[in-house]
N, CA, C and O atoms as a GROMACS GRO file, in nm:
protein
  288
    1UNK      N    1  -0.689  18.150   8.544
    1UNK     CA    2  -0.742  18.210   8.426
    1UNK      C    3  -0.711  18.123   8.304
    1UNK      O    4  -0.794  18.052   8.247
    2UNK      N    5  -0.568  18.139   8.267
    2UNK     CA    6  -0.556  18.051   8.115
    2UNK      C    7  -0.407  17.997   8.128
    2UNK      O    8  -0.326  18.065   8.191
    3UNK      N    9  -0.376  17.898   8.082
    3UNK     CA   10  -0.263  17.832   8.094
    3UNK      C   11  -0.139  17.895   7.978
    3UNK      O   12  -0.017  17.881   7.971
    4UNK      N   13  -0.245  17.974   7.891
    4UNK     CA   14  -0.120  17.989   7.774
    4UNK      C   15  -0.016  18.093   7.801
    4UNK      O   16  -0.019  18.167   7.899
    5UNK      N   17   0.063  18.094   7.722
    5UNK     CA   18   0.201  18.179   7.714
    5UNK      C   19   0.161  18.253   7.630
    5UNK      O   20   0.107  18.237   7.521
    6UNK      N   21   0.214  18.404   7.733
    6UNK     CA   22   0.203  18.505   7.643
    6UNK      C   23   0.337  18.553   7.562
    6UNK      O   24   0.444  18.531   7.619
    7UNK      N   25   0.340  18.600   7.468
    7UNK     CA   26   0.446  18.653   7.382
    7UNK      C   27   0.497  18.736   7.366
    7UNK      O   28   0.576  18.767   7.277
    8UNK      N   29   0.434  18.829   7.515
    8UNK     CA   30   0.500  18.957   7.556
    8UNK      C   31   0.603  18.971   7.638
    8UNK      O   32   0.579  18.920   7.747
    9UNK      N   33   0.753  19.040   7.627
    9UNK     CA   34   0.786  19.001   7.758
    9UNK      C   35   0.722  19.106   7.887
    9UNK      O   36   0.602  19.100   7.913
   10UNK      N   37   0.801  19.185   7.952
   10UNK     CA   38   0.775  19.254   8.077
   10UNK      C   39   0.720  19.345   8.043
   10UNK      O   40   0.605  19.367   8.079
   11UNK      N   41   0.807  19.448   7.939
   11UNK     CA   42   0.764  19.586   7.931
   11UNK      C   43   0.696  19.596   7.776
   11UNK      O   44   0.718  19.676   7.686
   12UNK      N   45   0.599  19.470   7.784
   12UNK     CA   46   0.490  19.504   7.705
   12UNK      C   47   0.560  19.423   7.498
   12UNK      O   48   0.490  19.401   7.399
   13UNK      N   49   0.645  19.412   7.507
   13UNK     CA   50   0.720  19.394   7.351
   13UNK      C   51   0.736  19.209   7.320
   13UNK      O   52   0.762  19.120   7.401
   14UNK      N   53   0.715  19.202   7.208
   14UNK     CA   54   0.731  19.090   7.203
   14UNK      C   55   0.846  19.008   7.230
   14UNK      O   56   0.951  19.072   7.245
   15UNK      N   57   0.856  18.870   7.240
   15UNK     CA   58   0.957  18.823   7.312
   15UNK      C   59   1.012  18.761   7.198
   15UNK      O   60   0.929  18.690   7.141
   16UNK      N   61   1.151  18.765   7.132
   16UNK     CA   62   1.238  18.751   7.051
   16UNK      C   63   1.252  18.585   7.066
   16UNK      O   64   1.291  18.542   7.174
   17UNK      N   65   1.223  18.503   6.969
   17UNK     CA   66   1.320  18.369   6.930
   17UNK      C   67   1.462  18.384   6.923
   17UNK      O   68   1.548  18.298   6.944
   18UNK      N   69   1.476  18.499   6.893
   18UNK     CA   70   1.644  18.495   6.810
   18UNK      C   71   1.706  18.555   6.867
   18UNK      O   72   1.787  18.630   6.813
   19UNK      N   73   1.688  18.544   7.037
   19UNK     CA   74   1.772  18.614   7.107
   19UNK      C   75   1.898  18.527   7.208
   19UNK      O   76   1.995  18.558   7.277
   20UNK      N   77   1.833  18.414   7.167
   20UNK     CA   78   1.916  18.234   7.263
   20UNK      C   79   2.065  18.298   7.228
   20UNK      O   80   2.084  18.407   7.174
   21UNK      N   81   2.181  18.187   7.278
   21UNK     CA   82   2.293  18.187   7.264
   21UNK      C   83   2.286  18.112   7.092
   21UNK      O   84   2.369  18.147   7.008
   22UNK      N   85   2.210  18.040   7.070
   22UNK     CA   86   2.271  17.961   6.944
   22UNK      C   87   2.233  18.030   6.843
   22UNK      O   88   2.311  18.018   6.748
   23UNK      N   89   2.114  18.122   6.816
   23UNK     CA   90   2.108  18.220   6.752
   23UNK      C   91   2.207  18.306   6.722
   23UNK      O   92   2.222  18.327   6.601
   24UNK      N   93   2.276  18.360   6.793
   24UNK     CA   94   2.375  18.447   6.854
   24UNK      C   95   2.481  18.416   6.762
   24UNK      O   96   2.538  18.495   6.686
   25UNK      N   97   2.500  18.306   6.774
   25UNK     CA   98   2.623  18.208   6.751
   25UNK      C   99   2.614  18.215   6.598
   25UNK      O  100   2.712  18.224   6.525
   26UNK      N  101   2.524  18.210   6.570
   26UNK     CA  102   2.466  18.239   6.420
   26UNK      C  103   2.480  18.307   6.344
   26UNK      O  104   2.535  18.304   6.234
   27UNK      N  105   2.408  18.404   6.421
   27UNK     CA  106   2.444  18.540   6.380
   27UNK      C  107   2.624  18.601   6.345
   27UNK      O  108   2.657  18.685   6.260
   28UNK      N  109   2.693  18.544   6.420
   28UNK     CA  110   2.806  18.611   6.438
   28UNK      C  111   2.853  18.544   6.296
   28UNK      O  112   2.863  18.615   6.196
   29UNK      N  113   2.879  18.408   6.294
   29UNK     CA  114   2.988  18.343   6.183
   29UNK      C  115   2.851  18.416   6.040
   29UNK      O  116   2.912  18.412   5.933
   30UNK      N  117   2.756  18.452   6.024
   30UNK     CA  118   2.694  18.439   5.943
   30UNK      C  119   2.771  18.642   5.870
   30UNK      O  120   2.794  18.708   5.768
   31UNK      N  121   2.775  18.646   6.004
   31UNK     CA  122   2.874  18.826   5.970
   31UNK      C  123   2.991  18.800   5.881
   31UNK      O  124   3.006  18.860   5.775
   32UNK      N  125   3.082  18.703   5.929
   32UNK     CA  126   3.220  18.656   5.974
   32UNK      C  127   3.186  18.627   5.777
   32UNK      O  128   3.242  18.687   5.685
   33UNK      N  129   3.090  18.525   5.766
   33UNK     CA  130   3.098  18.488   5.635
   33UNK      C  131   3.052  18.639   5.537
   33UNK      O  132   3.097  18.647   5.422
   34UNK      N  133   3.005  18.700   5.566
   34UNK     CA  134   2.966  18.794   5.463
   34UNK      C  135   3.056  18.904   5.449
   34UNK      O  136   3.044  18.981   5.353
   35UNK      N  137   3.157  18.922   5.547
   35UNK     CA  138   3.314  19.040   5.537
   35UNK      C  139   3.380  18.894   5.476
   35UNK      O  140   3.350  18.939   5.365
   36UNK      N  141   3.424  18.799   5.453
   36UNK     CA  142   3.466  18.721   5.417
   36UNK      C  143   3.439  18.742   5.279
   36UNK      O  144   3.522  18.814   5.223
   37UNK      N  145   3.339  18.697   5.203
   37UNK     CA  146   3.260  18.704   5.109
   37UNK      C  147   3.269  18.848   5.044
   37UNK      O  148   3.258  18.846   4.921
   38UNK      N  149   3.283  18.942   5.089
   38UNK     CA  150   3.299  19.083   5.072
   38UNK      C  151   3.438  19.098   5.022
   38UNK      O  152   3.443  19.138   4.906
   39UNK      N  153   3.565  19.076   5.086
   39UNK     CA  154   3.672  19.052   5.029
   39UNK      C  155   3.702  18.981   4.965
   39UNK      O  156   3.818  18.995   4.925
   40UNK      N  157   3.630  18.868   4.916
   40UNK     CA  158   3.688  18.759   4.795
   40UNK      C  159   3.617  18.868   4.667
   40UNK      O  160   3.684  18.911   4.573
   41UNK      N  161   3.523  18.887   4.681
   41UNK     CA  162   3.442  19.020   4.593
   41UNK      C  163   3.535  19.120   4.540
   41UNK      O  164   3.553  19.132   4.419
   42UNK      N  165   3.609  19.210   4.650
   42UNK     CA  166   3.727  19.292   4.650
   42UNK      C  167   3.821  19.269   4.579
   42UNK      O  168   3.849  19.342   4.484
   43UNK      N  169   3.911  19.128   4.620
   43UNK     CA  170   4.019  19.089   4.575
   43UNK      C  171   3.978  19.008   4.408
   43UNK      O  172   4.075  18.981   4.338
   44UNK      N  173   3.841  18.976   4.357
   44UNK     CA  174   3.806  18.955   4.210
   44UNK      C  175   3.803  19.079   4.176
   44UNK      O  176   3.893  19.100   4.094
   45UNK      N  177   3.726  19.197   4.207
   45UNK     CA  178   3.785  19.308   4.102
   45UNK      C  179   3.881  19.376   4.078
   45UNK      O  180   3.888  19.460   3.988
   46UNK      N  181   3.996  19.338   4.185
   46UNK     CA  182   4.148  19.366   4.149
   46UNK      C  183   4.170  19.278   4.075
   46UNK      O  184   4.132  19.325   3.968
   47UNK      N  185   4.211  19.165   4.055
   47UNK     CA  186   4.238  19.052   3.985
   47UNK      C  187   4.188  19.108   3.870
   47UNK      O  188   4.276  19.163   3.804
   48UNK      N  189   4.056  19.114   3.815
   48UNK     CA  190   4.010  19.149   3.691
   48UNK      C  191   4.091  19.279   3.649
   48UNK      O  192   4.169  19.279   3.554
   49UNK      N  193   4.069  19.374   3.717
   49UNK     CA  194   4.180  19.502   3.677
   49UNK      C  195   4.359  19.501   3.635
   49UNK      O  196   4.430  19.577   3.569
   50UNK      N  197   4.385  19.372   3.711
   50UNK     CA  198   4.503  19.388   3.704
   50UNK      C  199   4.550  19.283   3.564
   50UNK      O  200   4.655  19.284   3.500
   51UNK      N  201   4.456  19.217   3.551
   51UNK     CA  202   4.453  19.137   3.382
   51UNK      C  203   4.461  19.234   3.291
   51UNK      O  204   4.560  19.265   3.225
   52UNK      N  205   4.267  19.321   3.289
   52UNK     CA  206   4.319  19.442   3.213
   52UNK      C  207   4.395  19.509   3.227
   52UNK      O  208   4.414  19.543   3.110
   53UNK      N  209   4.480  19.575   3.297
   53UNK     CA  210   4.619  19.682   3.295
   53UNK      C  211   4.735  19.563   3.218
   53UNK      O  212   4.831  19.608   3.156
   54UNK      N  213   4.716  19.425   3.230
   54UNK     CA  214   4.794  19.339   3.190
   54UNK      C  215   4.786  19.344   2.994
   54UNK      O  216   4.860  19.364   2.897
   55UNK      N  217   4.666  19.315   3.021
   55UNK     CA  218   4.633  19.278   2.837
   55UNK      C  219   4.659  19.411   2.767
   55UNK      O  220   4.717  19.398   2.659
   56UNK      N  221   4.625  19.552   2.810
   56UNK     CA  222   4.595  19.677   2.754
   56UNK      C  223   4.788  19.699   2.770
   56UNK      O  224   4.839  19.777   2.689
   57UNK      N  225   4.812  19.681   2.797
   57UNK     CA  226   5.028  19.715   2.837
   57UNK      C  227   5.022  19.614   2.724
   57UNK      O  228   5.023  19.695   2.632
   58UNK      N  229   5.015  19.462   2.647
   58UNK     CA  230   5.046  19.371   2.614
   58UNK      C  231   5.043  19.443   2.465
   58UNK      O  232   5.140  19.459   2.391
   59UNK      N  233   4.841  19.501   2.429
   59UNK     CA  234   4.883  19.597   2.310
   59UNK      C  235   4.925  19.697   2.258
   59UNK      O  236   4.957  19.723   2.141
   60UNK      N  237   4.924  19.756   2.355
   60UNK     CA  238   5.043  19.899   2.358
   60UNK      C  239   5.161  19.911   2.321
   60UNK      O  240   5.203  19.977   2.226
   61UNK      N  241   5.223  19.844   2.399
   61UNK     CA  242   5.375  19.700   2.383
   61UNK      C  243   5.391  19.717   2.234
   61UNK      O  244   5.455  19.805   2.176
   62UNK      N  245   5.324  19.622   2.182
   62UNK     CA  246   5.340  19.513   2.048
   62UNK      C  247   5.291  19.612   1.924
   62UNK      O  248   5.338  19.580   1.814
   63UNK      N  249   5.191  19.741   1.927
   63UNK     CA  250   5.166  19.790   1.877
   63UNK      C  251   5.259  19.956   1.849
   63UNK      O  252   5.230  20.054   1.780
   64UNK      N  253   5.348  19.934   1.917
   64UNK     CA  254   5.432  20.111   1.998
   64UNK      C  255   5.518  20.061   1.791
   64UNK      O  256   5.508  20.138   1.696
   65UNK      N  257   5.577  19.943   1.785
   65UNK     CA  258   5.687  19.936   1.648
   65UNK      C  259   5.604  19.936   1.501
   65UNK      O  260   5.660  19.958   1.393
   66UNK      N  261   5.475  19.908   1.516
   66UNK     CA  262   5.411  19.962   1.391
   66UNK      C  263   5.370  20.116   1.376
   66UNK      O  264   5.335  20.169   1.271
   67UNK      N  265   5.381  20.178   1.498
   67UNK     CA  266   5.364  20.337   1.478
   67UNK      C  267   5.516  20.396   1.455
   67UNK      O  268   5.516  20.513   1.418
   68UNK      N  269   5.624  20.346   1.468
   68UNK     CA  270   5.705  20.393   1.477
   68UNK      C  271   5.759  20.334   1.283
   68UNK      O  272   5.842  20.401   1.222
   69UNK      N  273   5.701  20.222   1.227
   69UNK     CA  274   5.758  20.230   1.072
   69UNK      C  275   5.716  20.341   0.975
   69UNK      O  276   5.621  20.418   0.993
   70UNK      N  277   5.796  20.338   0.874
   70UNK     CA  278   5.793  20.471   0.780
   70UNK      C  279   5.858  20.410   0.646
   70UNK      O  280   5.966  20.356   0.665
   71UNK      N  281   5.822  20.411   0.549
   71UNK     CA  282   5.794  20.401   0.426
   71UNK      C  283   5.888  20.511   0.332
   71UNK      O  284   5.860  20.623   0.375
   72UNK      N  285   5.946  20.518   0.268
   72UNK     CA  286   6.016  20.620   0.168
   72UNK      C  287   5.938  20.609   0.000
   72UNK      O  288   5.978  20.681  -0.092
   0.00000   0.00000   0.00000
């Protein structure tokens, strides 16, 4: 009949490129990088928080002895 390849597999569905081992392989570190990537994310908005709790204590601090002067 015809020499070509069909792109179905058995039970009728198309047949996946991205199903090889090196795909696979791909797939996985490409996870690996995005929980990776996810916690550097995490650990910058602690970092940023913990500056602000840093700077906001710094004027609190420095500002506590001008509420406390008094004048006669």
């Amino acid at each position: 009949m015809t020499d070509a390849i069909s792109s179905f597999g058995a039970v009728g569905r198309p047949v996946s490129i991205h199903t090889d081992d090196a795909a696979k392989a791909r797939l996985k570190g490409r996870y690996r990088t995005e929980t990776w990537f996810k916690w550097l994310g995490a650990a910058a908005v602690a970092l940023a928080g913990l500056f602000l709790v840093l700077l906001l204590s710094t004027i609190v601090t420095q500002a506590i002895p001008a509420l406390r002067q008094n004048y006669l």
